[in-house]
N, C-alpha and C positions, 0 to 999 in steps of 0.2 A: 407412657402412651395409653390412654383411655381405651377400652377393649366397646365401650359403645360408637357408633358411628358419630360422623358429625350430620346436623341438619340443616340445610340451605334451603332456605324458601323464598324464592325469584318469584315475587308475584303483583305483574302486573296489572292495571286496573283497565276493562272495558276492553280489552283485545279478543276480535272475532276470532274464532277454532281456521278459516280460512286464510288469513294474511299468512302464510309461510310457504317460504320457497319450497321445502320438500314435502307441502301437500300440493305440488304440481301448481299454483299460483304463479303464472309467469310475471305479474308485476310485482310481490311481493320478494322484498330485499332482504333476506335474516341469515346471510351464512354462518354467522357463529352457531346459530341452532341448526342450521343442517348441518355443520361438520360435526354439531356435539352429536347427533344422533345418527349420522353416519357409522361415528368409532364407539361410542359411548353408552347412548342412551336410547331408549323408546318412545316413539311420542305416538299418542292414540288421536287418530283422526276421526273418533266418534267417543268425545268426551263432553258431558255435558254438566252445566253447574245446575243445582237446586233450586234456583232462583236466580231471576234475571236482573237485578240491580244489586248493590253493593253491601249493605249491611247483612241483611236476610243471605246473602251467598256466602258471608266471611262465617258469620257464625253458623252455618251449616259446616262445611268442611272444616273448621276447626275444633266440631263437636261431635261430629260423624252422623248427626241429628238432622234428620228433615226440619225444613220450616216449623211442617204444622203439628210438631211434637210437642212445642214449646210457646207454638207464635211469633214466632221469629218472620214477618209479614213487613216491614216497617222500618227505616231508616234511624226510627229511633225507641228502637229496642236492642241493646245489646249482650251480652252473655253476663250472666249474675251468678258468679261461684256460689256466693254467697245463698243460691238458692236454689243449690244445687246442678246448677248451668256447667257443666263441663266447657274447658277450654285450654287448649293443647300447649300453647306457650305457657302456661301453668303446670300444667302437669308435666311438661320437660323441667321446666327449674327446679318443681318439686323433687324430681327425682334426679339431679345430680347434675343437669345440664346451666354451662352459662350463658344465656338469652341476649343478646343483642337486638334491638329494633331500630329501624329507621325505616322511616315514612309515614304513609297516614295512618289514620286509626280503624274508624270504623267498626271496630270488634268489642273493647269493652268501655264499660259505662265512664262518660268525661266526665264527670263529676267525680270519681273513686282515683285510688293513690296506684299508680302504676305498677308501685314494685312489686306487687304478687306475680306478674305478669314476664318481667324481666330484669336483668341485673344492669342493661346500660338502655337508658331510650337515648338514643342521639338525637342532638338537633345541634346542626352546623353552630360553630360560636363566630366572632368576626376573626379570631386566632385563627382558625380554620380554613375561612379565603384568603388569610393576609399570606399563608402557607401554602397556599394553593397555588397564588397570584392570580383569583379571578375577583368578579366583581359579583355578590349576592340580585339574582334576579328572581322576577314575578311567575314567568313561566304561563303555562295555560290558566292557570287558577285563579291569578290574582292580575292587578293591575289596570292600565290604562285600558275601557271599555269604551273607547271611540272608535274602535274598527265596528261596533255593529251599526253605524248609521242612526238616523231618526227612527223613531218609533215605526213610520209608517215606509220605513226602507224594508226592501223582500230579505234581507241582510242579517234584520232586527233579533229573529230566533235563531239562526240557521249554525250559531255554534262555529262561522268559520271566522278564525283570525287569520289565517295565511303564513308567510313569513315572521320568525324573528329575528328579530338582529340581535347580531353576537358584540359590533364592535370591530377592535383587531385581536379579542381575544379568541385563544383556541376553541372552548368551548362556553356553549349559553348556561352559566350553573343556576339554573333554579333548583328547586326543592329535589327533584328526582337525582339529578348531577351531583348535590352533595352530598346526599345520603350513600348514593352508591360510593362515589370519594372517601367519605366517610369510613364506609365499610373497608375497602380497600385498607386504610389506614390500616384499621382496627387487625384484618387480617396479617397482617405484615409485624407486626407487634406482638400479635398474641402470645405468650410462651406460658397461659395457663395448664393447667392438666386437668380440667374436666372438658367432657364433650362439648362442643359448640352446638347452637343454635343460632345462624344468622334468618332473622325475618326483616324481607327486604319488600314491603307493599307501598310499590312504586305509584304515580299517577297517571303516567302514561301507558297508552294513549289516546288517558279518560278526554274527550274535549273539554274545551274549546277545542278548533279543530287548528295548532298552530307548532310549527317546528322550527328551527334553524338551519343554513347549510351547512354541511353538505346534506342535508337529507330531505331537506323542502324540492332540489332540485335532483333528488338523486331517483326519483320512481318514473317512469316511462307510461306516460299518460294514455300511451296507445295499447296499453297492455292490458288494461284493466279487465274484470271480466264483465258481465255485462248485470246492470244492476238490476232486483224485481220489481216485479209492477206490480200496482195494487188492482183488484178488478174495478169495473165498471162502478160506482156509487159506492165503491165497497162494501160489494155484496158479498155475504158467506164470514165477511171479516170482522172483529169485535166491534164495538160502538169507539172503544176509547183510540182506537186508531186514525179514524174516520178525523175523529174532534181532534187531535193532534198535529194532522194534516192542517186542517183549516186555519188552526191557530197559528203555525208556525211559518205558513203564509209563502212555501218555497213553490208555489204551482207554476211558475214564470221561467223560474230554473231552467237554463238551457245545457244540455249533456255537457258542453264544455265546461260549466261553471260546476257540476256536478261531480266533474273528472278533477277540476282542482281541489275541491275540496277531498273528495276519496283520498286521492293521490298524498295530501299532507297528512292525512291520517295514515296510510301506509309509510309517510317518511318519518312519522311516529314512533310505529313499531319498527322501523328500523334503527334508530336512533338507541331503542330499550334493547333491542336483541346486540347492538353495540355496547350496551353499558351489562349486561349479561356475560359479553365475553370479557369485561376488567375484572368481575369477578371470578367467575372464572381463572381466569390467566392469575390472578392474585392467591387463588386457592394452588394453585400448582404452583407458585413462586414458592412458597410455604411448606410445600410438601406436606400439604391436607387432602388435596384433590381425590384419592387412592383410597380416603378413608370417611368420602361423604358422600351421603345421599343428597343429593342434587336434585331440587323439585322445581318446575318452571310453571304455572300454571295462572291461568286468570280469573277473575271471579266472574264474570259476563262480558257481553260480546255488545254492539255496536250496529243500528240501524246505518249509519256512514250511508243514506242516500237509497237505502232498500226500501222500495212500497213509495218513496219520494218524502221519508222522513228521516231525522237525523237524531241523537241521543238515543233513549231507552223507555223503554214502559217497563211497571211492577206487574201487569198482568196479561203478558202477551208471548208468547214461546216459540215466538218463530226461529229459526236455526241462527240466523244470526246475532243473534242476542243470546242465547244458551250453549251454543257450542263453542268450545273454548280450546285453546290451544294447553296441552296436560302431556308436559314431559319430564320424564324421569329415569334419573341414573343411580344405580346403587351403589352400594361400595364394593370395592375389587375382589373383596371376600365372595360376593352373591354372586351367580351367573345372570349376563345378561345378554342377549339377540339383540344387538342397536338395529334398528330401523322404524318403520313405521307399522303400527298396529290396526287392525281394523277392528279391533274387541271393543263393544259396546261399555264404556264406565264412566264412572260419576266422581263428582268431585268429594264428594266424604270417602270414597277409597282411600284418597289421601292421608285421612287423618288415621286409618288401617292399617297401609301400608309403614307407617312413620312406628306405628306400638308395633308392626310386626316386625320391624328391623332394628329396633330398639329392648325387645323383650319385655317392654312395659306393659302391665296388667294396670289400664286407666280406671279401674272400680267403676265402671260404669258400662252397660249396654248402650253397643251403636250399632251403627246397620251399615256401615263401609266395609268391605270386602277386599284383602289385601291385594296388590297388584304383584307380587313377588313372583307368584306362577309363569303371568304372561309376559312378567319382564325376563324370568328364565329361558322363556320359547317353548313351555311344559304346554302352554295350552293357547289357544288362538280364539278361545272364549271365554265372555267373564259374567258378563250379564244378558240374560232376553234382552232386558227393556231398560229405561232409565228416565227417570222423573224431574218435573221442577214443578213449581207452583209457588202464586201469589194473589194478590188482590185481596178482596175484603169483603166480607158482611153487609148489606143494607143495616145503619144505625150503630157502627162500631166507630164510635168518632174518635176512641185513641189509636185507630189505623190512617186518618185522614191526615195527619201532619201539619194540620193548622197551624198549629204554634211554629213550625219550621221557619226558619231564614228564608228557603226557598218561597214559600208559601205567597203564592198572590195577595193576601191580604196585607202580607207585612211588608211584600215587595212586588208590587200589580205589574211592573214591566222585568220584573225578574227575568233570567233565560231558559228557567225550567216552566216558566208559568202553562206553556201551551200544554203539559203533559198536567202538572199539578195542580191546576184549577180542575179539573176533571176527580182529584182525589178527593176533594174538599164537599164535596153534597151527594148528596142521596136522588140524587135530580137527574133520573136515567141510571141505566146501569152499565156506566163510563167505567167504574171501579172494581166490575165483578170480579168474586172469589173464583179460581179457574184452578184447575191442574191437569198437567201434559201426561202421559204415556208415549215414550217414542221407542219403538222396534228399530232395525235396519232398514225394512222395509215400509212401515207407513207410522203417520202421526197422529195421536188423538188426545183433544184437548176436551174438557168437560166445565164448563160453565156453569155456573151457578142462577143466576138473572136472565141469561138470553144463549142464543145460537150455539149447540156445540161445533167443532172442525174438525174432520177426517181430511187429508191429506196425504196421499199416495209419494211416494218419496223418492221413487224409481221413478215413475213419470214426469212426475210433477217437484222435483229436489226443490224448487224457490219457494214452494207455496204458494200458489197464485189461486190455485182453484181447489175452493172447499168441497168433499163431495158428503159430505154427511146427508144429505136428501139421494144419493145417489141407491138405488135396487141393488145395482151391481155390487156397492160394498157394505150388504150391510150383514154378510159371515164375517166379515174382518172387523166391521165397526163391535158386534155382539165381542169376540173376543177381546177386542182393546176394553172395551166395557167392563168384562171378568176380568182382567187381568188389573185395571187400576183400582178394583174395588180389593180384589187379592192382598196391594200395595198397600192403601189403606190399611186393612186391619192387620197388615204384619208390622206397620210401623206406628198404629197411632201412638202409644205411650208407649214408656218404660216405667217398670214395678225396680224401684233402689231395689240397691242387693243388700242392702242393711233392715232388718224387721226391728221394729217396733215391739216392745212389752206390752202386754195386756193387761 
């Protein structure tokens, strides 16, 4: 028996910190995560990632490194060992663990040979469904793109596909269904003797916005909570939100139509918090359960119809896009308080927490902070404040994404076009470089090109109303001010811990 833990990382993509039943969400469906953290685990309901889209957030929390250490800004920049880029699934193989992956990527460069990274990349074979007895499907990501209408349908951006159909088979197996299948397998087999690493970066319930029964019909449309509004012209609000609005063309949207679409996104993540507990349940078939750390966590969160837009921006920190659903069980060894946490933390705690339960010394400065205190119940705080940041420079056109597939030029009716033509020109300050500071208590975001936002969190939890012109806050503004300029120069770089000869 390996005397290191095993590592489980459940990590799904674009799921808001809000969609869970035991953060009091009465529409949200997840009981496998509320019984895990009933008996088990901790989940912190003021967990925030680094960055609000998907590249930029992966290699943060897998390197314990802010964005703006490295530049890590951009869908396609990924972590480079080779250049000294630390990266966690790396540094586990390296030191004795065997790495399983399945699902996307997103974290290191496609062009480069996988295996430094791990010992199995899965990817379903047709042996695989023939074993399963399902049928290989397209899922949210891929396939027949006739549900979005004509061009000039209010339909066209809006990311909802609705229902899937399964067939008469049990379940719809696209990409996410066999990975996790997959893993199941894998689990059930394993009789190696070094520690595990399963990395499980799911897709869901990144949109399209589209499910199968039972979960398309399974969320109570009455329950929802009530979505935000954007002010008046979108005043107080970035420029690049305004232009997103416009292009994405949902002004027409009547709450009902808005409720369905939420609603499949919620039957989303219930679908992922179901394929959570196979794993689960497979990890205790096995009798590994007792000896792993169990991380459940997202990389960014989900406008789902907030402000009257749907997908994500790179440079926008509103709470539904940065707060993230961050739960975590230790092994039976650690002490742990299951319930829900209200300690301020960040998603590179992660990559802290993982060297602090593992004894690994990563040769390398990071700025994550282990979670092991507050999962003990030793302390009920962890951080003042907690940051993200993105966006970009006036004239930094290797952060524009040009060359990208999504890229209006390559693809002018694409479904990301209404966000991503805004990245592509220097034409306004659509793109601005921004970074958040957020308390318990209030939000402050600092812009580069235009308007900063203070936002009262206790009054005002949706963000509706900027008060950065406000008299009244501007003790609290002066302090968020100190305090992200603080951030700044405790994280801009890292000095290696190897010197150089003279």
């Amino acid at each position: 028996m390996t005397s290191k833990p095993h590592i489980i990382i459940f990590n799904p993509d674009q799921w808001r910190g809000d969609v869970l039943g035991h953060m009091g969400n009465p529409a949200a469906v997840t009981p496998n995560l509320d019984r895990f953290v009933e008996e088990d685990a901790v989940s912190f309901s003021a967990a925030f990632c680094q960055n609000p889209v998907c590249t930029p957030s992966r290699c943060s929390f897998m390197s314990g490194w802010y964005p703006h250490v490295r530049g890590h800004r951009t869908m396609y920049h990924m972590l480079h060992p080779e250049q000294g880029e630390p990266n966690l699934l790396k540094i586990l193989k390296d030191n004795g663990y065997f790495v399983w992956w399945g699902g996307k990527n997103d974290l290191t460069p496609g062009q480069d040979d996988i295996s430094p990274y791990c010992d199995i990349r899965f990817q379903p074979e047709a042996e695989d469904f023939a074993r399963w007895g399902l049928t290989p499907r397209e899922g949210a990501h891929g396939g027949d793109l006739a549900w979005r209408g004509s061009e000039a349908d209010d339909n066209f951006y809006s990311f909802f596909k609705g229902r899937l159909e399964k067939g008469d088979e049990d379940i719809y197996c696209d990409g996410d269904s066999a990975v996790v299948l997959g893993a199941v397998d894998f689990l059930r087999k394993y009789d190696g003797d070094q520690p595990l690493c399963i990395y499980l970066p799911l897709n869901y319930p990144h949109p399209p916005y589209c499910v199968e029964e039972p979960w398309f019909s399974l969320i109570d449309r009455a329950k929802l909570p009530r979505r935000a509004e954007h002010p008046q012209d979108w005043e107080g609000k970035p420029s690049i939100l305004k232009g997103i609005w416009q292009h994405q063309r949902m002004q027409t949207w009547t709450e009902e139509r808005w409720d369905e679409l939420r609603a499949t996104y919620y039957g989303m993540c219930a679908r992922t918090d179901h394929q959570f507990g196979q794993v689960t349940a497979a990890l205790r078939e096995r009798g590994l359960y007792e000896d792993s750390a169990v991380f459940m966590f997202s990389d960014h969160g989900d406008f789902t119809g907030d402000y009257g837009l749907v997908e994500k921006t790179q440079n926008t920190f509103e709470d539904c896009l940065t707060r993230v659903p961050f739960i975590v069980k230790p092994p039976a060894k650690h002490s742990v308080t299951p319930g829900v946490s209200g300690a301020l933390v960040e998603l590179i705690d992660f990559t802290a927490t993982v060297y602090d339960l593992t004894g690994i010394d990563p040769g390398y400065d990071h700025f994550g902070q282990s979670l092991l205190p507050v999962l003990a119940g030793e302390s009920g705080e962890h951080r003042d404040a907690v940051f993200c940041e993105g966006g970009r420079r006036f004239g930094e056109v290797q952060a524009m994404e040009r060359d990208s597939a999504s890229s209006p030029q390559n693809n002018p009716t694409g479904l990301y076009t209404p966000r991503v033509r805004h990245q592509i020109t220097d034409e306004g300050p659509y793109h601005s470089k921004a970074a958040m500071c957020r308390t318990r208590t209030h939000k402050y975001v600092r812009r580069l090109y235009e308007q900063d936002e203070l936002y009262d969190l206790v009054r005002d939890p949706l963000e509706e109303h900027n008060l950065i012109d406000d008299p009244a806050s501007r003790e609290i503004l002066t302090a968020l001010k100190e305090r992200i300029l603080r951030w700044y120069m405790e994280t801009c770089d890292v000095v290696p811990r190897q010197p150089d000869s003279r």
